[in-house]
VMD Tcl script that builds the backbone (N, CA, C; Angstrom):
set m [mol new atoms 165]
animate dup $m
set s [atomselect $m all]
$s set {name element resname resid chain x y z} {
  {N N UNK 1 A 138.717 125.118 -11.445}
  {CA C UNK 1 A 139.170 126.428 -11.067}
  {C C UNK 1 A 140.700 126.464 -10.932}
  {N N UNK 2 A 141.275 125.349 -10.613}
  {CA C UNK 2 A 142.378 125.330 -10.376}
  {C C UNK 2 A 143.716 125.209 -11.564}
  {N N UNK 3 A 142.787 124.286 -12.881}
  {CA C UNK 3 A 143.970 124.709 -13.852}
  {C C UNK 3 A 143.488 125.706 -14.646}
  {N N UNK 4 A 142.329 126.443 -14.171}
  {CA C UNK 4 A 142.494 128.073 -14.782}
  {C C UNK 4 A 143.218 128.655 -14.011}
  {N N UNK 5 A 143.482 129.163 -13.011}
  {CA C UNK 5 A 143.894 129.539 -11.863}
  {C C UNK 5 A 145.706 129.704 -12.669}
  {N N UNK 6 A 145.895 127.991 -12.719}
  {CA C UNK 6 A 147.334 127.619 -13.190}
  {C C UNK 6 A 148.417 127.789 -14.182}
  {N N UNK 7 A 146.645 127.632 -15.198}
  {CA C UNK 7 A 147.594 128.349 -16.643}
  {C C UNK 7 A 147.369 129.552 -16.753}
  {N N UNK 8 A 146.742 130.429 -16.617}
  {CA C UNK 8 A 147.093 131.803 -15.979}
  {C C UNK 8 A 147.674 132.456 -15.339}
  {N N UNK 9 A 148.442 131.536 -14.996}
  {CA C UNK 9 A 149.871 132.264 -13.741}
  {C C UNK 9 A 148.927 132.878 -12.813}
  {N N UNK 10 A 147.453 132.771 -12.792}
  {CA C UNK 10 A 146.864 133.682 -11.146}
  {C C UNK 10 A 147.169 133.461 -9.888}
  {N N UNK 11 A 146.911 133.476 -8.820}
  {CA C UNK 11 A 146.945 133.332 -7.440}
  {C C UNK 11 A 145.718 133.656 -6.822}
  {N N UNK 12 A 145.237 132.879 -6.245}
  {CA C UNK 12 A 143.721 133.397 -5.139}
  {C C UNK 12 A 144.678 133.893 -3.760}
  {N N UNK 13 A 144.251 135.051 -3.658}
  {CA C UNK 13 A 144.519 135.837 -1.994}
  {C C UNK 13 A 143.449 135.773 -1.390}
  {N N UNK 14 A 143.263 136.068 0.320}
  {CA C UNK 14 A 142.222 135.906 1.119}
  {C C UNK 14 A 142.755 137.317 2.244}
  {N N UNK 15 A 141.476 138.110 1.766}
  {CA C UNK 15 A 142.496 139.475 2.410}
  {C C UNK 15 A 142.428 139.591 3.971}
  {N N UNK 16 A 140.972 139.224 4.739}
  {CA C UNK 16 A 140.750 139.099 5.925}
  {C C UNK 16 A 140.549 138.004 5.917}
  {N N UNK 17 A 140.353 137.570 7.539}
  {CA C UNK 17 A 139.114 136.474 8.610}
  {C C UNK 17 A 140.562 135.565 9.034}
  {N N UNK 18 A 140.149 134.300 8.818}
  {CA C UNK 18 A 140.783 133.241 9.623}
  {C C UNK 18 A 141.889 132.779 8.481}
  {N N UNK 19 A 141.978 132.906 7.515}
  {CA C UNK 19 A 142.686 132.346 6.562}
  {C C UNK 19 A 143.446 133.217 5.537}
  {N N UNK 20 A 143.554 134.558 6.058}
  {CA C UNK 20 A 143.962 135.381 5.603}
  {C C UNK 20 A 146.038 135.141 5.668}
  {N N UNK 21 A 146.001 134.408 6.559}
  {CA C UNK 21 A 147.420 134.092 6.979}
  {C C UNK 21 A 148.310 133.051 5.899}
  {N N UNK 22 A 147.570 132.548 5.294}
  {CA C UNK 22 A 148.074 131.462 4.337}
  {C C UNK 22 A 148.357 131.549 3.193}
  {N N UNK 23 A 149.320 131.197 2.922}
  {CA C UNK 23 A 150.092 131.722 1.315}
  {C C UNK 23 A 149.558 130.706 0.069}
  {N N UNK 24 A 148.568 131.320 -0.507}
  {CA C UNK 24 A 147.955 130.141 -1.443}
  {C C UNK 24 A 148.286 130.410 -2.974}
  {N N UNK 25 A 149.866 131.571 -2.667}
  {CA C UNK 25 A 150.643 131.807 -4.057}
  {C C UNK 25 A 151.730 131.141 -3.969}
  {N N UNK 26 A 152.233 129.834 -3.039}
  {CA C UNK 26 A 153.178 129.607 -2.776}
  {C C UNK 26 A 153.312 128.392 -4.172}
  {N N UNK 27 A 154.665 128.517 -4.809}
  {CA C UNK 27 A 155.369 127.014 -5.503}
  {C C UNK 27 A 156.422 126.555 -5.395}
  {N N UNK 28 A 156.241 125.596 -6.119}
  {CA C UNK 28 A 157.689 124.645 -5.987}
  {C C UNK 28 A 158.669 125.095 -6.400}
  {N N UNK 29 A 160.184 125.724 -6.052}
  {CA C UNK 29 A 160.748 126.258 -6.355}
  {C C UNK 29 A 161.563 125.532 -7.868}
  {N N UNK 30 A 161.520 124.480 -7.694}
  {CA C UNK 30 A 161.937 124.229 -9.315}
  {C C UNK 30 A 160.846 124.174 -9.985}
  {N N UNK 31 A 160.097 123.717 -10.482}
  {CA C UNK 31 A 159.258 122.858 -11.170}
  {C C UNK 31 A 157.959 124.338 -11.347}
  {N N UNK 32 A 157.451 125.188 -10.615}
  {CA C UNK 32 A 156.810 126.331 -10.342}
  {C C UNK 32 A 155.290 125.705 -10.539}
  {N N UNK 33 A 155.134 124.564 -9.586}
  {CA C UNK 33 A 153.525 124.336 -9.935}
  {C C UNK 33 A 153.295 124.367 -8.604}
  {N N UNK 34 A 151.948 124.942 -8.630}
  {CA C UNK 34 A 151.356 125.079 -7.196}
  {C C UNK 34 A 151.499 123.840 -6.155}
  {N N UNK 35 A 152.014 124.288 -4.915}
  {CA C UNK 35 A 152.314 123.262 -3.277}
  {C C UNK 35 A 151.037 122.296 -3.757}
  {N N UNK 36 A 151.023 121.349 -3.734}
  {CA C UNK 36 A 149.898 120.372 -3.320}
  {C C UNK 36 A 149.053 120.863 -2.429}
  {N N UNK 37 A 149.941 121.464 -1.067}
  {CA C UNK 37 A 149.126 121.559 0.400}
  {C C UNK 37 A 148.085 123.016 -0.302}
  {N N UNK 38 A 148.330 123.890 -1.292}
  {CA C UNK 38 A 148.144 124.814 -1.332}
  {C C UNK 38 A 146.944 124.162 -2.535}
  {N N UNK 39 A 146.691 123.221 -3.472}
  {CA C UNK 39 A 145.645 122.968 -3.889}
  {C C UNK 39 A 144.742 122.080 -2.962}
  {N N UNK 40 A 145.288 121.596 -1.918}
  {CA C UNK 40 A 144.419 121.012 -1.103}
  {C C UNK 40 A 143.720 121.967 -0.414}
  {N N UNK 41 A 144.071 122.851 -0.051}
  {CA C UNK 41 A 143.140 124.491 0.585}
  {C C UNK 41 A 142.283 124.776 0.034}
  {N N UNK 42 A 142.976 125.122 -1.145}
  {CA C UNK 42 A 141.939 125.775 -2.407}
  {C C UNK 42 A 140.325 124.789 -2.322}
  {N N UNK 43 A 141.180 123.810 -2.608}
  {CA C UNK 43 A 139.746 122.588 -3.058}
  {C C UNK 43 A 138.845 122.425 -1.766}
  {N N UNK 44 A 139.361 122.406 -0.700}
  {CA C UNK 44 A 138.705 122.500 0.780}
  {C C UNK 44 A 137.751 123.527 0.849}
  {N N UNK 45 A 138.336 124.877 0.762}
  {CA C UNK 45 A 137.618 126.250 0.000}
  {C C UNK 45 A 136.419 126.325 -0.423}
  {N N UNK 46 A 137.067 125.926 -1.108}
  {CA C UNK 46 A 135.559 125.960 -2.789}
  {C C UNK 46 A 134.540 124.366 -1.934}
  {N N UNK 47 A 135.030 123.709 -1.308}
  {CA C UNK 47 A 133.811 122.514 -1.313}
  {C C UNK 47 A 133.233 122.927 0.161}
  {N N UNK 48 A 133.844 123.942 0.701}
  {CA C UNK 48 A 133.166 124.424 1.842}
  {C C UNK 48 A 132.124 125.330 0.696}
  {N N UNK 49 A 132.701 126.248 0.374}
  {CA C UNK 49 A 131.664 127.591 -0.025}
  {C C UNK 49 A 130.573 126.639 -0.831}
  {N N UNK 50 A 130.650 125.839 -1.213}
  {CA C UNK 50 A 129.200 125.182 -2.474}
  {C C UNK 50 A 128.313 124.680 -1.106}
  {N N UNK 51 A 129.394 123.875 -0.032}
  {CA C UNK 51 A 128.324 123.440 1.128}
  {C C UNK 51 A 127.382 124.163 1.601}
  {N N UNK 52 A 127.816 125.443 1.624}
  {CA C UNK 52 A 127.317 126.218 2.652}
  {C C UNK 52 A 126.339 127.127 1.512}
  {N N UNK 53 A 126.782 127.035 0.176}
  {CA C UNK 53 A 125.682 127.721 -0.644}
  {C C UNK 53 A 124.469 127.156 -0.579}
  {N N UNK 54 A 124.807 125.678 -0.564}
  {CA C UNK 54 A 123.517 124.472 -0.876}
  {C C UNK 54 A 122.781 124.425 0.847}
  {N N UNK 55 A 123.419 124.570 1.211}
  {CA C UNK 55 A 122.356 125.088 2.805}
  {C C UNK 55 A 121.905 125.539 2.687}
}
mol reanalyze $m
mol bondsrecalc $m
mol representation Tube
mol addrep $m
């Protein structure tokens, strides 16, 4: 999801709840590839939502 996400120039937003506060369009100002900390969210994200699907 994430190097579609990438080579698409997209951004995932989170409009409400608890995580609505976090900038997960943020990059590196030279280089313009997504924060690490900001694919580490993402991936946290997504391996929560499959957890909780598979429950």
């Amino acid at each position: 999801m994430l190097a579609v996400l990438h080579h698409d120039r997209l951004a995932l937003r989170i409009h409400d709840g608890a995580f609505s506060a976090m900038d997960l369009t943020a990059r590196h100002p030279r280089t313009g590839e997504l924060l690490s900390t900001v694919k580490f969210m993402v991936q946290t994200l997504a391996a929560a939502g499959e957890l909780q699907r598979d429950l």
